[in-house]
N, CA, C and O atoms as a DFTB+ gen file, in Angstrom:
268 C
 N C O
     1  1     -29.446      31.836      -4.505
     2  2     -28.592      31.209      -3.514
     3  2     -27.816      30.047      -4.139
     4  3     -26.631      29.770      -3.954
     5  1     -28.859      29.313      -5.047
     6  2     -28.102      27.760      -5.672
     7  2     -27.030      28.550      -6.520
     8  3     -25.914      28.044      -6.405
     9  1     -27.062      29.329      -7.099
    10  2     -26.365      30.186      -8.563
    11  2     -24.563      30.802      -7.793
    12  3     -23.376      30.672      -8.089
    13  1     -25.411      31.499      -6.672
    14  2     -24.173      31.818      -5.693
    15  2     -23.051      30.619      -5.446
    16  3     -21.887      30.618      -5.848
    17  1     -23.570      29.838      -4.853
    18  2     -22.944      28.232      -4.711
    19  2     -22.066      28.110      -5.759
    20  3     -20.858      28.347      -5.772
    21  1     -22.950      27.626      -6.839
    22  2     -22.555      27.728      -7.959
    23  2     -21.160      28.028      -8.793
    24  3     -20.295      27.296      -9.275
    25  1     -21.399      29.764      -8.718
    26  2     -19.951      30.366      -8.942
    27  2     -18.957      30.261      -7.953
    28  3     -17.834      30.684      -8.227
    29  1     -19.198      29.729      -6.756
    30  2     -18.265      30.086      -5.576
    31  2     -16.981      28.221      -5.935
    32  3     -15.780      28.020      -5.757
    33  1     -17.904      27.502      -6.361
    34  2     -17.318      25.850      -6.331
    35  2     -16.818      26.233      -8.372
    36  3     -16.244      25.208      -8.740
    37  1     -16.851      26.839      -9.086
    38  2     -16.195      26.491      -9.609
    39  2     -14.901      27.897      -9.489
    40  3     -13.812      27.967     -10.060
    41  1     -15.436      28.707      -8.698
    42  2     -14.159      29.480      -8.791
    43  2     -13.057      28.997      -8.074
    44  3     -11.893      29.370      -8.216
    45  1     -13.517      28.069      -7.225
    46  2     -12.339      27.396      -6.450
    47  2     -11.690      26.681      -7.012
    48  3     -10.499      26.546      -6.733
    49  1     -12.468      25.815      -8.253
    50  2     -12.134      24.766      -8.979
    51  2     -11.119      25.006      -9.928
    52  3     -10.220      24.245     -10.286
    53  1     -11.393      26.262     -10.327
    54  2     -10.667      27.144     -11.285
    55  2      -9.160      27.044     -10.738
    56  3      -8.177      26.535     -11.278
    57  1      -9.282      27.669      -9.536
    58  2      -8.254      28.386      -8.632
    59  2      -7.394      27.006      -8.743
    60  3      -6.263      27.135      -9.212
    61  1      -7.799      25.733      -8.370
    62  2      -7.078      25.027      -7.828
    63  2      -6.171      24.239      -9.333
    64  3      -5.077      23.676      -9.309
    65  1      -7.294      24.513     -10.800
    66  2      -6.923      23.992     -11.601
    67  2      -5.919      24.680     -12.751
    68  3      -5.213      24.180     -13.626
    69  1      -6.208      26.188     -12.305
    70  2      -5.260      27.245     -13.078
    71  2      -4.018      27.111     -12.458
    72  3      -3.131      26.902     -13.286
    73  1      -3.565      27.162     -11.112
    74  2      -2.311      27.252     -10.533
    75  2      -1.641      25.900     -10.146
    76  3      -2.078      24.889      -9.596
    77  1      -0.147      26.331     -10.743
    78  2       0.426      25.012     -10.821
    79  2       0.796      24.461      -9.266
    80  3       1.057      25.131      -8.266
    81  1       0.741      23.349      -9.391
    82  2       0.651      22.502      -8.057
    83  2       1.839      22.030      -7.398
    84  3       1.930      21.021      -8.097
    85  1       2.545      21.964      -6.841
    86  2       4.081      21.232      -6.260
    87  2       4.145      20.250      -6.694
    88  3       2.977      19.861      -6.670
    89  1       5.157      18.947      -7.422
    90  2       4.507      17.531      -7.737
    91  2       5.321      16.985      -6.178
    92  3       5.076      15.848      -5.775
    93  1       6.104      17.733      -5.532
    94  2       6.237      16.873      -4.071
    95  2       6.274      18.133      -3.209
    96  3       6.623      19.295      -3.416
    97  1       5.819      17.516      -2.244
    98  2       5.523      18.347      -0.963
    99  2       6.973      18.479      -0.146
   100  3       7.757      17.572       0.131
   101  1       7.097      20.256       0.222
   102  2       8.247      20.435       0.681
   103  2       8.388      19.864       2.152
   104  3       7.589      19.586       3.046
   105  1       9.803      19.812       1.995
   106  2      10.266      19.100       3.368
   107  2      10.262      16.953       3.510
   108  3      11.175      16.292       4.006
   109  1       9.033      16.426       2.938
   110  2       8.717      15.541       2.794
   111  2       9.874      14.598       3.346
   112  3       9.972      13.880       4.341
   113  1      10.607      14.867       2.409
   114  2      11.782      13.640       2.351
   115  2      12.457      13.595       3.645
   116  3      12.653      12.661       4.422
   117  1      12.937      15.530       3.713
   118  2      13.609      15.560       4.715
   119  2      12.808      14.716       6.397
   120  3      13.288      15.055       7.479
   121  1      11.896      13.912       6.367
   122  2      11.342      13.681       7.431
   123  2      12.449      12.499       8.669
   124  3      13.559      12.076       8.346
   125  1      12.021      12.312       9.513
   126  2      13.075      11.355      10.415
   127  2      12.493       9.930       9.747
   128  3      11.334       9.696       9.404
   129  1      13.772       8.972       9.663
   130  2      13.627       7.648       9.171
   131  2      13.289       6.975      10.331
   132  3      13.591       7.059      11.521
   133  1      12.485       6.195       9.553
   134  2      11.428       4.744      10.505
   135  2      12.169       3.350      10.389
   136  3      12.678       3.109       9.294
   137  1      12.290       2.394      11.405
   138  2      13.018       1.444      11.361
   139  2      12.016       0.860      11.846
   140  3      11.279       1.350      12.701
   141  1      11.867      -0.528      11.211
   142  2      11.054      -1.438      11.057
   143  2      10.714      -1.890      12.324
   144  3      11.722      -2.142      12.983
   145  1       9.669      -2.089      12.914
   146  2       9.757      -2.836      14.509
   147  2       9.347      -4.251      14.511
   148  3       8.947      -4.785      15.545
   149  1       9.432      -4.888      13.369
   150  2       9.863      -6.213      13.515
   151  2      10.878      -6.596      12.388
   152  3      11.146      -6.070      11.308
   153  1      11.339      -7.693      13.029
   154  2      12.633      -8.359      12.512
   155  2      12.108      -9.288      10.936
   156  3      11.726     -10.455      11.021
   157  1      12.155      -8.773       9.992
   158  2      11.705      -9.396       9.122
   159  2      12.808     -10.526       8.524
   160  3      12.530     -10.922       7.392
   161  1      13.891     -11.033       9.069
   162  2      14.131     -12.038       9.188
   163  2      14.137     -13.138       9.716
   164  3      14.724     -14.160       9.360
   165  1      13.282     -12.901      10.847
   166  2      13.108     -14.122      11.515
   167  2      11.518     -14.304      11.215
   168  3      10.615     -13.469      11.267
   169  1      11.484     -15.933      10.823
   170  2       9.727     -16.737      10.668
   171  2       9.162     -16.287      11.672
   172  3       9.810     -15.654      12.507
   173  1       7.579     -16.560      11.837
   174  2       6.694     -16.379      12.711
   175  2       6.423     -17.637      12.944
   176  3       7.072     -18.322      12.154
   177  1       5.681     -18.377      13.752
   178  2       5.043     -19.848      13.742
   179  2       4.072     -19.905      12.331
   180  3       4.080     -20.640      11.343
   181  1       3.543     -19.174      12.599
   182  2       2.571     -19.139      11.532
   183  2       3.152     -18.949       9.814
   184  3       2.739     -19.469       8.777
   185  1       3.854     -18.340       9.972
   186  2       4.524     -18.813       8.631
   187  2       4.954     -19.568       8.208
   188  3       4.672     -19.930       7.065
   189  1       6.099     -20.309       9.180
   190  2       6.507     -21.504       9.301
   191  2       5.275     -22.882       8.787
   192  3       5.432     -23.814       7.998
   193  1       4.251     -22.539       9.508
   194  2       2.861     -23.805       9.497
   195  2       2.239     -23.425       8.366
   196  3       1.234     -24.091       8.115
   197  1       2.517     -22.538       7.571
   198  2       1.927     -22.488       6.361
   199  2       2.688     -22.738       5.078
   200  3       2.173     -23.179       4.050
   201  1       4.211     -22.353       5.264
   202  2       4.915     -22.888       4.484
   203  2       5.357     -24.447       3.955
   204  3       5.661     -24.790       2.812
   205  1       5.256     -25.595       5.696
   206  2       5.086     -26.504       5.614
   207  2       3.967     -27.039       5.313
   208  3       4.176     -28.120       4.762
   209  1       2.523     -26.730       5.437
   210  2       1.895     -26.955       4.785
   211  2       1.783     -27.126       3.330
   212  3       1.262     -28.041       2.693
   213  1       2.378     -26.062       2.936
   214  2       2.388     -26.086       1.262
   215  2       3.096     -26.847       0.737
   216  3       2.979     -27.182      -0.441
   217  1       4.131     -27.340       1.677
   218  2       5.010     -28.071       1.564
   219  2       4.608     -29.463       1.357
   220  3       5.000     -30.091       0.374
   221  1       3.729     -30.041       2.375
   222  2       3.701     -31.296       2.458
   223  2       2.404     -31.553       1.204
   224  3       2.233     -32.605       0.588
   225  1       1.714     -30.474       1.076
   226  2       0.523     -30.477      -0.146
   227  2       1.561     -30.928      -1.532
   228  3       1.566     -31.997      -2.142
   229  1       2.335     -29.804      -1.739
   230  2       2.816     -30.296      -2.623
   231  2       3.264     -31.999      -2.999
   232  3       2.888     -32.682      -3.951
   233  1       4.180     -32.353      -1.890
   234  2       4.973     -33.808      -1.492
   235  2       3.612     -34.500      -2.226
   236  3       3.801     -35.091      -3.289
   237  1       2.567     -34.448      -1.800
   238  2       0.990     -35.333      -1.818
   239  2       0.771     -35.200      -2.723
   240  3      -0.046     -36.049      -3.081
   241  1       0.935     -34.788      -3.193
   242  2       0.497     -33.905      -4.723
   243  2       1.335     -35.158      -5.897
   244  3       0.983     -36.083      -6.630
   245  1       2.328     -34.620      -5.579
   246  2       3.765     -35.287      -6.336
   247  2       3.446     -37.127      -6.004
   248  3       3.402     -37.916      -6.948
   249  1       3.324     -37.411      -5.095
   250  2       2.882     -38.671      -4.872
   251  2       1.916     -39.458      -4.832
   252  3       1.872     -40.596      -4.363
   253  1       1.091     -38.825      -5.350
   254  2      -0.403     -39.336      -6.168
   255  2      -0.426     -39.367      -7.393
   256  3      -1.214     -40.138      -7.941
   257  1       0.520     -38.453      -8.243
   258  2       1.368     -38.493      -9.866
   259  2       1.803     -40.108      -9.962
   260  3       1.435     -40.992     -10.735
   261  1       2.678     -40.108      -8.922
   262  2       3.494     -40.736      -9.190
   263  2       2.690     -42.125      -9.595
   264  3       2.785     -42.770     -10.639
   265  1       1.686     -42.433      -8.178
   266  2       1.043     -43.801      -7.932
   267  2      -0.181     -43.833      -9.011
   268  3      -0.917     -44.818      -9.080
């Protein structure tokens, strides 16, 4: 039974490794285009509060050099 198994997983293995493969899948491209559902130009709050953050780290940063 194990032996059966056996030949059955590498004949598949065979199968899948003898015959050449598509390198892209048909149609693929042709699919309908996706438009982004958010506005990636406009900030979030949260980006905003993290950017100023880094912001003012830096400033602190720079002004502890200095002093």
């Amino acid at each position: 039974m194990e032996e059966e198994s056996k030949k059955k997983i590498r004949s598949t293995l065979d199968d899948l490794i003898g015959h050449d493969l598509p390198d892209e899948v048909p149609g693929l491209s042709d699919g309908p285009k996706l438009t982004p559902v958010k506005d990636l130009s406009k900030e979030t709050n949260s980006q905003a509060l993290v950017r100023a953050k880094t912001k003012a780290k830096g400033v602190m940063n720079n002004l502890l050099k200095f002093y």
